[in-house]
C-alpha positions in Angstrom: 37.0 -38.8 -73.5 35.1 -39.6 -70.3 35.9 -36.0 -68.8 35.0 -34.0 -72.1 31.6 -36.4 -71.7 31.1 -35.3 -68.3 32.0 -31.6 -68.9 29.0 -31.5 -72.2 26.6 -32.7 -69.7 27.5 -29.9 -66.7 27.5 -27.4 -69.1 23.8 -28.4 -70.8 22.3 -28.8 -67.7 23.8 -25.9 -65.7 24.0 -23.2 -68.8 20.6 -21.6 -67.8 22.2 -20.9 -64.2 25.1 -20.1 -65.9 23.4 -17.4 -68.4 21.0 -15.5 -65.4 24.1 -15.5 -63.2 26.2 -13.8 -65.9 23.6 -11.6 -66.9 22.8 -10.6 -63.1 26.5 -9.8 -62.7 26.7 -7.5 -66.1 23.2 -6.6 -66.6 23.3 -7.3 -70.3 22.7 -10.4 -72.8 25.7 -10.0 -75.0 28.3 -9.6 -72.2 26.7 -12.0 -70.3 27.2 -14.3 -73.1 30.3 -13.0 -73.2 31.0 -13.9 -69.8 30.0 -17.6 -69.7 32.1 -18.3 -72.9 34.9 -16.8 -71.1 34.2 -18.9 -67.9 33.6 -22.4 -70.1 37.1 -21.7 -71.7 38.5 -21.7 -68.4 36.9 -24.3 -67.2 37.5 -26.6 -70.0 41.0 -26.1 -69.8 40.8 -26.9 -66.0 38.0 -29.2 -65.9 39.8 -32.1 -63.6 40.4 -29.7 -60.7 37.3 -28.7 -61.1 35.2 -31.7 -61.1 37.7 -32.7 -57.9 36.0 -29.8 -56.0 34.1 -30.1 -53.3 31.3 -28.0 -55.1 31.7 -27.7 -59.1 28.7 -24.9 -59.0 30.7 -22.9 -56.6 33.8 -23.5 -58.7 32.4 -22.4 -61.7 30.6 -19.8 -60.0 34.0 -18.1 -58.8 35.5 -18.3 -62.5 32.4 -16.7 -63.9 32.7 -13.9 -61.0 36.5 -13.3 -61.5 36.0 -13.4 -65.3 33.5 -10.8 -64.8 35.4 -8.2 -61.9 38.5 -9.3 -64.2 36.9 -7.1 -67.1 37.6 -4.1 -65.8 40.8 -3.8 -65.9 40.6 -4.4 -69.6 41.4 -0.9 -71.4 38.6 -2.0 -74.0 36.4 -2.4 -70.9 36.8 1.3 -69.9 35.7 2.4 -73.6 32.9 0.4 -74.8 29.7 0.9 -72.5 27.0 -1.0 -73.6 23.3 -0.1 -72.4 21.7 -2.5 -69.8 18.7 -4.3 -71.3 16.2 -5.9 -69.7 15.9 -9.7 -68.6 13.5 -11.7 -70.8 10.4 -11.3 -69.8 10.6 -8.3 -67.8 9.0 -5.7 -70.4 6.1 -5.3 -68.9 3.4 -6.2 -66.2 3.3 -5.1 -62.4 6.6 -3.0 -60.6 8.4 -2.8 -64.0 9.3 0.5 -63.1 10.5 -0.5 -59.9 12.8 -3.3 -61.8 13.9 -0.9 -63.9 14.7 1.9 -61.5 16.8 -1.0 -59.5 18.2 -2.5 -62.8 19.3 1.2 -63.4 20.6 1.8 -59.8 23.0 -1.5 -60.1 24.3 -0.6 -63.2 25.9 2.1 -61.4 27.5 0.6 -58.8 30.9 -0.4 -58.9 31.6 -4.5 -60.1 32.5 -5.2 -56.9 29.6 -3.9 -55.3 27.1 -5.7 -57.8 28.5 -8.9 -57.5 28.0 -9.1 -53.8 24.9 -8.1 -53.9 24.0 -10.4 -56.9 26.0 -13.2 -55.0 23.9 -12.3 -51.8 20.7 -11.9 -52.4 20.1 -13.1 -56.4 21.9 -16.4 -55.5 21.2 -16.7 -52.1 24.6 -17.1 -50.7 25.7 -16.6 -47.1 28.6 -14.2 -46.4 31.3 -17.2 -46.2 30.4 -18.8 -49.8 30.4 -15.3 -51.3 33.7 -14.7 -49.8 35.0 -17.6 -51.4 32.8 -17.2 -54.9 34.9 -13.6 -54.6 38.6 -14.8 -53.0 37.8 -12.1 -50.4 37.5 -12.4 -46.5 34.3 -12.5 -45.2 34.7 -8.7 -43.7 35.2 -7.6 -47.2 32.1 -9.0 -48.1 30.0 -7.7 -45.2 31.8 -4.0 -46.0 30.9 -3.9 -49.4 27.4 -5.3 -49.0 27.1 -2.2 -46.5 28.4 -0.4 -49.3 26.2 -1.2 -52.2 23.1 -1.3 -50.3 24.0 2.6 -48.8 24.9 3.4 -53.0 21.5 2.0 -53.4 19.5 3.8 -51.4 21.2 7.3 -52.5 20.4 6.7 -56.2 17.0 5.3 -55.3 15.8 7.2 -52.2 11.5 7.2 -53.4 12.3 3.0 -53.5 10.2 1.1 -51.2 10.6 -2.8 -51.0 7.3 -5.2 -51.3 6.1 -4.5 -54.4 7.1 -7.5 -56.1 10.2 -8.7 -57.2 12.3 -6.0 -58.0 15.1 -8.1 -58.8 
């Protein structure tokens, strides 16, 4: 009773993070929501372990990730397509375009590739915790970062950094 106790209050107090990190990854409300039921399964069912953790965010944070790289390799996955929508908020006002032009530009990039750079520089994580948020070596991380940002900068080659947060 005490762990299902302690696993309602995680959840209600981390579901925002939970929700933007999701939606950062697929870069649409449904899957994201999608993707933290998925994760909160999984983490029910292994909630000890992961309460014994050194850091329960970063455990949950590498279940949401696998859950979400996991997805591809779902035949239904390689079918269904759904549009990227916008975050809340982010309809209008100053450098939408630019949002939308990156938004756009991530959406193409392989899962891998977004998630590091989500991982990176949306969650602020150094190359060694999004090595382990991934279950990838460090080098990995650093490669595909090089990666993403080069993919980046071919489908958005006008883009030019400072105009707000583009993210």
């Amino acid at each position: 009773m005490r762990d299902e106790r302690e696993f309602v209050e995680y959840v209600r107090a981390r579901m925002p993070w939970l929700r933007r990190l999701a939606y950062r990854l697929c870069g649409e409300w449904a899957g994201a929501d999608d993707l933290v039921q998925e994760c909160l399964v999984a983490l029910y069912r292994h909630w000890r372990k992961a309460a014994a953790a050194e850091s329960l965010d970063a455990y949950v944070r590498a279940i949401l990730v696998h859950a979400y790289l996991a997805e591809r390799r779902r035949p239904w996955a390689r079918r269904v397509q759904p549009a990227a929508d916008l975050e809340d908020g982010a309809v209008s006002g100053p450098g939408i375009e630019s949002r939308v032009d990156v938004r756009a530009a991530l959406a193409r990039l392989t899962r891998g590739q977004r998630a590091v750079l989500v991982l990176r520089y949306w969650e602020d994580l150094d190359v060694a915790q999004t090595a382990a948020a991934l279950g990838c070596s460090a080098g990995t991380v650093k490669s595909q970062t090089a990666y993403a940002i080069a993919a980046l900068r071919r489908l958005l080659p006008n883009y030019t950094p400072g105009g707000g947060d583009a993210w």
